[in-house]
PDB file of N, CA, C, O and CB in Angstrom:
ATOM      1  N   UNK A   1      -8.606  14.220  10.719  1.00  0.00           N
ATOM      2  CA  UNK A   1      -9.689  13.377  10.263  1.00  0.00           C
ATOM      3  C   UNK A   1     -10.184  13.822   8.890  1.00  0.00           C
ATOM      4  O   UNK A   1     -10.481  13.140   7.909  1.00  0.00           O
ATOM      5  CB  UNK A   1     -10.831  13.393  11.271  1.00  0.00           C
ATOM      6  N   UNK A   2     -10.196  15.231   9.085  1.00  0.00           N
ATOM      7  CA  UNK A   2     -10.147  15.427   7.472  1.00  0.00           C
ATOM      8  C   UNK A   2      -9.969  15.127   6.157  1.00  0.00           C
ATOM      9  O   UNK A   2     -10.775  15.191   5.228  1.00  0.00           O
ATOM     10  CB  UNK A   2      -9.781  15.830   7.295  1.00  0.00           C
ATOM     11  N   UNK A   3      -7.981  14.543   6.190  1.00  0.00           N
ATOM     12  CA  UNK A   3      -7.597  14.197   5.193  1.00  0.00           C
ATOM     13  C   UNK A   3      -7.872  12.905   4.966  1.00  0.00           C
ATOM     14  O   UNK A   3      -7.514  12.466   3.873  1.00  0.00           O
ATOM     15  CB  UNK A   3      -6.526  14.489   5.093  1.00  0.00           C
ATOM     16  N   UNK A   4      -8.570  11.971   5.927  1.00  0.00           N
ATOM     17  CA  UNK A   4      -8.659  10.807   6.113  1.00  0.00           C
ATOM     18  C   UNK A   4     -10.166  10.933   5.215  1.00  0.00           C
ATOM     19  O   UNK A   4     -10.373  10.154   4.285  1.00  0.00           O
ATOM     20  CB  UNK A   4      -8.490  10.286   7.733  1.00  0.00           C
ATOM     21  N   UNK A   5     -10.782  11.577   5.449  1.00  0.00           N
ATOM     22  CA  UNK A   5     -12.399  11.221   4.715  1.00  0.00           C
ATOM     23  C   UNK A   5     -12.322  11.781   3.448  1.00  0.00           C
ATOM     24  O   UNK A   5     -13.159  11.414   2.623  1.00  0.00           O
ATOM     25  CB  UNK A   5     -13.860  11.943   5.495  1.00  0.00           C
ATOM     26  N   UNK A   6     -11.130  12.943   2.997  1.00  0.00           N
ATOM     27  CA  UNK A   6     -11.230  13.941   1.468  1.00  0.00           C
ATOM     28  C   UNK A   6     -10.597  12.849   0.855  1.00  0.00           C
ATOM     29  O   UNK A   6     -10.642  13.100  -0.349  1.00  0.00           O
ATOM     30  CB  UNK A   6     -10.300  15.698   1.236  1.00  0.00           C
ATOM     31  N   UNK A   7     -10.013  11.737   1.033  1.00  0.00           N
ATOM     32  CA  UNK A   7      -9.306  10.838   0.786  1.00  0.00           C
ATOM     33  C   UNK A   7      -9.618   9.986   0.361  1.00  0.00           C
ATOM     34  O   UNK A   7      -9.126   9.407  -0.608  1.00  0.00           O
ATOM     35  CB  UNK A   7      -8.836  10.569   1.391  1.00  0.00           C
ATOM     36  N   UNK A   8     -10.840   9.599   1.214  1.00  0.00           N
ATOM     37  CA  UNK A   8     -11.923   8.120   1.013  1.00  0.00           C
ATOM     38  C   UNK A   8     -12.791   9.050  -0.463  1.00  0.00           C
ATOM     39  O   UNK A   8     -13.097   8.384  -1.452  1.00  0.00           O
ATOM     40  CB  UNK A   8     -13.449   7.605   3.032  1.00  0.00           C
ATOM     41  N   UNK A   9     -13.048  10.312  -0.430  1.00  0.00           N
ATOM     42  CA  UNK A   9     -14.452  10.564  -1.355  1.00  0.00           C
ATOM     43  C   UNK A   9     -13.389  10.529  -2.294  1.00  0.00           C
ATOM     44  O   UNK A   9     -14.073  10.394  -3.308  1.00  0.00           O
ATOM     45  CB  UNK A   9     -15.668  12.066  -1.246  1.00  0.00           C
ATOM     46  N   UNK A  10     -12.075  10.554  -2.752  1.00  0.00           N
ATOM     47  CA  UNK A  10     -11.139  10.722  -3.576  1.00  0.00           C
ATOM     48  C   UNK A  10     -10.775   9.269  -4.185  1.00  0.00           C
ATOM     49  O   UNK A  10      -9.977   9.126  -5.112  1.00  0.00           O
ATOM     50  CB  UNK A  10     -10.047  11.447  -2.886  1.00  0.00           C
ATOM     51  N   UNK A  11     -11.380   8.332  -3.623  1.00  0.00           N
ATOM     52  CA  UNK A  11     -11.031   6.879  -3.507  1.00  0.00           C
ATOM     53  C   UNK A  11      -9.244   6.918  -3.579  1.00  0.00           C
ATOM     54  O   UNK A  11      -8.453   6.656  -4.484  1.00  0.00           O
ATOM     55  CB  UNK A  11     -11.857   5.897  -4.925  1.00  0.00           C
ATOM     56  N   UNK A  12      -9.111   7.275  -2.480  1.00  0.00           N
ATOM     57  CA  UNK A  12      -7.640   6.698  -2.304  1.00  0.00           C
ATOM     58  C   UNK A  12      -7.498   6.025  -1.099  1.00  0.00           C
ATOM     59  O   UNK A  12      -8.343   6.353  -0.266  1.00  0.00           O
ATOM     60  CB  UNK A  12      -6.545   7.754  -2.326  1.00  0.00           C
ATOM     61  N   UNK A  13      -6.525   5.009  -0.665  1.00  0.00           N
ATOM     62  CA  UNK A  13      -6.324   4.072   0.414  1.00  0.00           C
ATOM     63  C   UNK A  13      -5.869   5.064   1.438  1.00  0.00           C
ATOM     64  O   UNK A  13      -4.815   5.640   1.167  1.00  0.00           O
ATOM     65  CB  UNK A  13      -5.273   2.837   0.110  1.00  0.00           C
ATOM     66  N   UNK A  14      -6.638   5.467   2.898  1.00  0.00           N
ATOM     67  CA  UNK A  14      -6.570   6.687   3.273  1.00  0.00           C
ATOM     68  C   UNK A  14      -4.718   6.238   4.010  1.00  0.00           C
ATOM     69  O   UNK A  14      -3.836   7.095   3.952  1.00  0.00           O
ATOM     70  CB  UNK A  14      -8.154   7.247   4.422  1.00  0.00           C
ATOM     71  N   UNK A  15      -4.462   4.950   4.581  1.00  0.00           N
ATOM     72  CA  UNK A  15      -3.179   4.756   5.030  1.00  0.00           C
ATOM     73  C   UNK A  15      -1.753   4.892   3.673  1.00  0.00           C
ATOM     74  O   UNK A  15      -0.575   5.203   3.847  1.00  0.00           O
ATOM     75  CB  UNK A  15      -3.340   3.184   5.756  1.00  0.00           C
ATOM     76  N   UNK A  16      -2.445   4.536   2.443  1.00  0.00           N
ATOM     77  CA  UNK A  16      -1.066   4.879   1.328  1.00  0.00           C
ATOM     78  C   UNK A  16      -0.860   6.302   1.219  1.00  0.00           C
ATOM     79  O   UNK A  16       0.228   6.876   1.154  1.00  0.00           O
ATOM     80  CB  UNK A  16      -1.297   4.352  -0.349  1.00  0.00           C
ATOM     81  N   UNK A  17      -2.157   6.880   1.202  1.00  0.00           N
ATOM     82  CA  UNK A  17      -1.712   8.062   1.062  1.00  0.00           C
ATOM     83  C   UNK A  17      -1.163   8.965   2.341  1.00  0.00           C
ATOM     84  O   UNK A  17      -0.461   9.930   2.038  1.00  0.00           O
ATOM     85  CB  UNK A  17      -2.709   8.622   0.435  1.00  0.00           C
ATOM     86  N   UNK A  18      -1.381   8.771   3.500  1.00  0.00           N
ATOM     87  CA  UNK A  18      -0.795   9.543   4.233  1.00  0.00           C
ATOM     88  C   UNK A  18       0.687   8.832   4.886  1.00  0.00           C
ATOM     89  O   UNK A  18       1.301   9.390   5.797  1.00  0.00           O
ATOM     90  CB  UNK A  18      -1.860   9.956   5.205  1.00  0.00           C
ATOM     91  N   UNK A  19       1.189   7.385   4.200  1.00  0.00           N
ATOM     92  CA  UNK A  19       2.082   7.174   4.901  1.00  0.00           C
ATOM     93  C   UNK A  19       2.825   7.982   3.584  1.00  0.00           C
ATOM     94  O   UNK A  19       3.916   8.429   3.939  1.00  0.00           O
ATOM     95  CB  UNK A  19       2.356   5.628   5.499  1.00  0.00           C
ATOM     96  N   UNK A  20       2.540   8.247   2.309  1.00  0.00           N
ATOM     97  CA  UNK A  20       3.303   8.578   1.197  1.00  0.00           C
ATOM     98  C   UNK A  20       3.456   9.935   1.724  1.00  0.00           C
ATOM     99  O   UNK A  20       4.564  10.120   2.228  1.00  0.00           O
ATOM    100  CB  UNK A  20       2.672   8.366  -0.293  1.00  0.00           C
ATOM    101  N   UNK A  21       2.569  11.052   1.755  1.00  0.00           N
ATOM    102  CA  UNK A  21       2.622  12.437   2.098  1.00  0.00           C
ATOM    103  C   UNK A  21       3.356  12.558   2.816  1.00  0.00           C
ATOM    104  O   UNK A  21       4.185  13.428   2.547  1.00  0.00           O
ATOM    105  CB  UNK A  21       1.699  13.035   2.493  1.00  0.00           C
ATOM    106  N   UNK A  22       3.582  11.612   4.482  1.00  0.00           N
ATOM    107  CA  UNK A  22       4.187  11.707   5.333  1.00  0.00           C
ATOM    108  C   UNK A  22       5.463  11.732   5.403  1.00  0.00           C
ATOM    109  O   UNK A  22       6.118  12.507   6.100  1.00  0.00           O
ATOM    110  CB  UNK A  22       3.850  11.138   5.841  1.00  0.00           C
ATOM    111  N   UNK A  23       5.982  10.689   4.516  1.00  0.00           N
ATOM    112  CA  UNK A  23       7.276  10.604   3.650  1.00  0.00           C
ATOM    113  C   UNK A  23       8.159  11.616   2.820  1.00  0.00           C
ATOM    114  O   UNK A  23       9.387  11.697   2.797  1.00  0.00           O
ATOM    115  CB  UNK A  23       6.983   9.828   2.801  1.00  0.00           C
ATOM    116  N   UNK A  24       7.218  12.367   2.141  1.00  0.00           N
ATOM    117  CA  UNK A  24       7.827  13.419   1.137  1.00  0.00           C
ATOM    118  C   UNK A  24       7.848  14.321   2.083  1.00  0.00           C
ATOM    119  O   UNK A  24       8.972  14.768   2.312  1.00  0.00           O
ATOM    120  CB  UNK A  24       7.054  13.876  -0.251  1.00  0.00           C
ATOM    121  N   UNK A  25       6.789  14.841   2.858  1.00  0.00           N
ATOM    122  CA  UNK A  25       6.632  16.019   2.963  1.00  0.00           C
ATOM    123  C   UNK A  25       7.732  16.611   3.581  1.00  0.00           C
ATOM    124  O   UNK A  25       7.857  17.768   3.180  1.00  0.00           O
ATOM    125  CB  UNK A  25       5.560  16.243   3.497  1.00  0.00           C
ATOM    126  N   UNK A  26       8.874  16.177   4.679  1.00  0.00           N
ATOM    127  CA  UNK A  26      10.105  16.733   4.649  1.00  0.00           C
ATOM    128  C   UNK A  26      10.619  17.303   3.512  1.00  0.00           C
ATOM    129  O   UNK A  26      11.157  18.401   3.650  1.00  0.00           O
ATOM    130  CB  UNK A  26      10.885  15.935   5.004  1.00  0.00           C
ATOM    131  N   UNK A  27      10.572  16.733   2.244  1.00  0.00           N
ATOM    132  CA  UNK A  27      11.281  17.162   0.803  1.00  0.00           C
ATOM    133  C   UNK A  27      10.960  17.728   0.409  1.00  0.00           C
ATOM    134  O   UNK A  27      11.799  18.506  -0.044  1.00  0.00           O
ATOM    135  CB  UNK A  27      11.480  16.667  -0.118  1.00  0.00           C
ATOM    136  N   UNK A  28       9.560  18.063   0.095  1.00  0.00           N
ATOM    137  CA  UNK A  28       8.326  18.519  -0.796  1.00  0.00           C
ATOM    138  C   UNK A  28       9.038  20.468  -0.421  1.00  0.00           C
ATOM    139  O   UNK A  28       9.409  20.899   0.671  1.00  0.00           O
ATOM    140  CB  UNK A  28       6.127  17.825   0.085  1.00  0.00           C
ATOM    141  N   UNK A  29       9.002  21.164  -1.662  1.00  0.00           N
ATOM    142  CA  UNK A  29       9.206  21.836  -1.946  1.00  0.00           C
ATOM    143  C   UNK A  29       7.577  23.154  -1.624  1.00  0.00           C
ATOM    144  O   UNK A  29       6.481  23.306  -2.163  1.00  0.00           O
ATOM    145  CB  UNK A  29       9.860  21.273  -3.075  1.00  0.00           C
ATOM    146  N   UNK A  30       8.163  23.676  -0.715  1.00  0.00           N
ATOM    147  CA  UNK A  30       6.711  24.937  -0.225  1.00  0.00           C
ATOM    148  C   UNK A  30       5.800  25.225  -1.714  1.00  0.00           C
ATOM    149  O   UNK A  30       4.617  24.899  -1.808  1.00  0.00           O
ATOM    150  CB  UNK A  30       7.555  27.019   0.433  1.00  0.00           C
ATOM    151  N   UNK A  31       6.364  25.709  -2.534  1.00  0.00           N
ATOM    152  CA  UNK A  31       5.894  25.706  -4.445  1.00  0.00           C
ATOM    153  C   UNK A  31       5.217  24.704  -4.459  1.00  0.00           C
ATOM    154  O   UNK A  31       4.221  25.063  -5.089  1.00  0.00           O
ATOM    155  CB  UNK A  31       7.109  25.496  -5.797  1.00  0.00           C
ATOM    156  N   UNK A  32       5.053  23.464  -4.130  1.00  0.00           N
ATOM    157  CA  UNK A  32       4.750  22.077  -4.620  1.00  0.00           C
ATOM    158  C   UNK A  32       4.106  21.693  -3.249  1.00  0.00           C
ATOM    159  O   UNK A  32       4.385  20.509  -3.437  1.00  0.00           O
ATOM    160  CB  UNK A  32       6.144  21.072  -5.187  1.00  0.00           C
ATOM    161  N   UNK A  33       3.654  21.675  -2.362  1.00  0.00           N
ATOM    162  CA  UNK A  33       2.826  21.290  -1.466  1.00  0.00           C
ATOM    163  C   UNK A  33       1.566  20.735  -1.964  1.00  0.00           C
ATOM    164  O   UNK A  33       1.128  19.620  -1.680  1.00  0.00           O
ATOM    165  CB  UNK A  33       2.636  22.269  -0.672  1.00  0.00           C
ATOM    166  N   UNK A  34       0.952  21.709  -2.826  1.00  0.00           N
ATOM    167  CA  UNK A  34      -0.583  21.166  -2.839  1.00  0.00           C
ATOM    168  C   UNK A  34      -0.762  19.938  -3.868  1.00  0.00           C
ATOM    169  O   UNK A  34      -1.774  19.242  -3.938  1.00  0.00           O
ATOM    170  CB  UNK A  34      -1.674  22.440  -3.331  1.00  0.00           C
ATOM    171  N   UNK A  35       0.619  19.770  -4.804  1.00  0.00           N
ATOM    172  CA  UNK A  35       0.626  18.089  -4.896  1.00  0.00           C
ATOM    173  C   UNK A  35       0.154  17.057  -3.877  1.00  0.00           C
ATOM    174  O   UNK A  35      -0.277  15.990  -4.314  1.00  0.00           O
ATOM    175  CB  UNK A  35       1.937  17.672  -5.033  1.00  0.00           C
ATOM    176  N   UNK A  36       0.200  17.302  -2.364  1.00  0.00           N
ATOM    177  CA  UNK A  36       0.345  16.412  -1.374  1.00  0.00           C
ATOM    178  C   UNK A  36      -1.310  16.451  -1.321  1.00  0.00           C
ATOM    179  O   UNK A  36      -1.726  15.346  -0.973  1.00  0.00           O
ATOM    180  CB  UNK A  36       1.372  16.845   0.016  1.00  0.00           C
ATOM    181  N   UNK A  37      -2.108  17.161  -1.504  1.00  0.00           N
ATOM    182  CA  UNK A  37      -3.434  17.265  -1.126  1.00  0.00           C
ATOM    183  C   UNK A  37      -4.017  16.510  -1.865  1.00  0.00           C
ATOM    184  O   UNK A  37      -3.952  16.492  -3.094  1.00  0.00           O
ATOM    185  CB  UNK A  37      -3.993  18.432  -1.132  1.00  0.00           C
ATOM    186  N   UNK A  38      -4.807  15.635  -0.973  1.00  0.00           N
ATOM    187  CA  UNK A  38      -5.953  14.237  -1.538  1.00  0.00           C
ATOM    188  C   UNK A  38      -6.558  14.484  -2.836  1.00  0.00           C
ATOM    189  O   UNK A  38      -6.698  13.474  -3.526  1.00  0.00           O
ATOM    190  CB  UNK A  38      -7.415  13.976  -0.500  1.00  0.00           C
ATOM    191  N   UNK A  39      -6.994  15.705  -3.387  1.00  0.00           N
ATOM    192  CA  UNK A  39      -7.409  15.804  -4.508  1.00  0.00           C
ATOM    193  C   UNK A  39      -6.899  15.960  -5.694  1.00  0.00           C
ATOM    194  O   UNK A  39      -7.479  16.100  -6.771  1.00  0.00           O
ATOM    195  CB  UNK A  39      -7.954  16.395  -4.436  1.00  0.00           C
ATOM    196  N   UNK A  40      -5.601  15.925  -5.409  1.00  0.00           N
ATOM    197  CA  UNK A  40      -4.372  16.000  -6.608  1.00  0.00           C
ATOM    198  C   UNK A  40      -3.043  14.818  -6.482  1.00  0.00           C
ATOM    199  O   UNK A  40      -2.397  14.360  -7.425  1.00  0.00           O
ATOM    200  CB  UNK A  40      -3.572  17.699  -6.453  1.00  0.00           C
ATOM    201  N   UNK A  41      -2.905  14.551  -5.223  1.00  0.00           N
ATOM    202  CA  UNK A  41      -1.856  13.359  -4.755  1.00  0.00           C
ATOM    203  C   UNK A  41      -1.821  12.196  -6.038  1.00  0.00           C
ATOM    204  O   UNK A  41      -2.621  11.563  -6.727  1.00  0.00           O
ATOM    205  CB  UNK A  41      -2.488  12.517  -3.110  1.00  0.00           C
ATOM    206  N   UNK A  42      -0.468  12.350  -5.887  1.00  0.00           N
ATOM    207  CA  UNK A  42       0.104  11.201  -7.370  1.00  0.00           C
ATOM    208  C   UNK A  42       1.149   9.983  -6.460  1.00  0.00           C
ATOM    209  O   UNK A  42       2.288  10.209  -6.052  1.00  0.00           O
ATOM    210  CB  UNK A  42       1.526  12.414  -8.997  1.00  0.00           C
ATOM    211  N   UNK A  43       0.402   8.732  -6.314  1.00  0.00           N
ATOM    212  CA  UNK A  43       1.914   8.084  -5.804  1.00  0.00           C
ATOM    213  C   UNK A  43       3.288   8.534  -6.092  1.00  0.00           C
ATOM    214  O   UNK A  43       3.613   8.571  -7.279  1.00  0.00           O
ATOM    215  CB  UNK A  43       2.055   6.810  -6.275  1.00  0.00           C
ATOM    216  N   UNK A  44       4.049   8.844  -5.299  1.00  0.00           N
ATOM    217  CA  UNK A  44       5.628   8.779  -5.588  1.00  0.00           C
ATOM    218  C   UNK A  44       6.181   7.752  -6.692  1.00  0.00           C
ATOM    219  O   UNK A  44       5.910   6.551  -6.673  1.00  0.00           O
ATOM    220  CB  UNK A  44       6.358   8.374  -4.232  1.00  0.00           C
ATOM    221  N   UNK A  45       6.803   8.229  -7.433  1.00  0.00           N
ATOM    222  CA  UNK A  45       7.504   6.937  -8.686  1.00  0.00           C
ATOM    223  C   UNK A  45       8.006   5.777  -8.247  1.00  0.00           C
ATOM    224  O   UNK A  45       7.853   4.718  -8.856  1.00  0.00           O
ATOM    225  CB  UNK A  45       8.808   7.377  -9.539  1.00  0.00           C
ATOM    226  N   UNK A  46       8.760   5.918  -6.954  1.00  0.00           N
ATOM    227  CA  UNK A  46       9.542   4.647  -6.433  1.00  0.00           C
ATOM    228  C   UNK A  46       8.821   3.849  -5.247  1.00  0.00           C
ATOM    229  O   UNK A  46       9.259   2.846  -4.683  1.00  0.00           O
ATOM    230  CB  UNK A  46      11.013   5.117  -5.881  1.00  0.00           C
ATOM    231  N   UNK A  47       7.583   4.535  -4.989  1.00  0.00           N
ATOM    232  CA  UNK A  47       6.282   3.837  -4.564  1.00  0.00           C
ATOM    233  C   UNK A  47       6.113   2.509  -4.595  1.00  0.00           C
ATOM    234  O   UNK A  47       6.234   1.928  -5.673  1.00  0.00           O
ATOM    235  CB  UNK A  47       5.292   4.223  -5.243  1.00  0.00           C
ATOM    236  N   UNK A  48       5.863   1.935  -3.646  1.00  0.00           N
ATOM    237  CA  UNK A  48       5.291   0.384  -4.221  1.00  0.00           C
ATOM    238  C   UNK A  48       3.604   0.223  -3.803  1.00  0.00           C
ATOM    239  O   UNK A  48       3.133  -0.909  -3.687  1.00  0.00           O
ATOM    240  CB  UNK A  48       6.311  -1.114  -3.303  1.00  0.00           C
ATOM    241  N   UNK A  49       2.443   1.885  -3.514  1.00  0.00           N
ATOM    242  CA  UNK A  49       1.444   1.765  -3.587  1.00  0.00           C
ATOM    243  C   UNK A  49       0.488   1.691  -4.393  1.00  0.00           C
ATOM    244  O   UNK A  49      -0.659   1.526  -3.977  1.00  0.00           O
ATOM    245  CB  UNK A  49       1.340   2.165  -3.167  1.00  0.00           C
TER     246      UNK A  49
END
């Protein structure tokens, strides 16, 4: 529920962003994780959010 409300104060669409995170995060490189966190999260390039 967390990432769902750091998300909203972040104004991001709390479902784009966690279906996107949800997506990478198999890939996402341990170094590069905290890209995934609501306060830094960048749509993916091939994104259509």
């Amino acid at each position: 529920m967390s990432l769902i409300q750091t998300a909203k104060m972040n104004a991001l669409e709390p479902l784009a962003y966690l279906t996107d995170v949800l997506t990478r995060l198999p890939t996402q490189p341990n170094s590069r994780i905290d890209e995934l966190l609501p306060t830094r999260w960048q749509p993916a390039a091939d994104s259509h959010l």
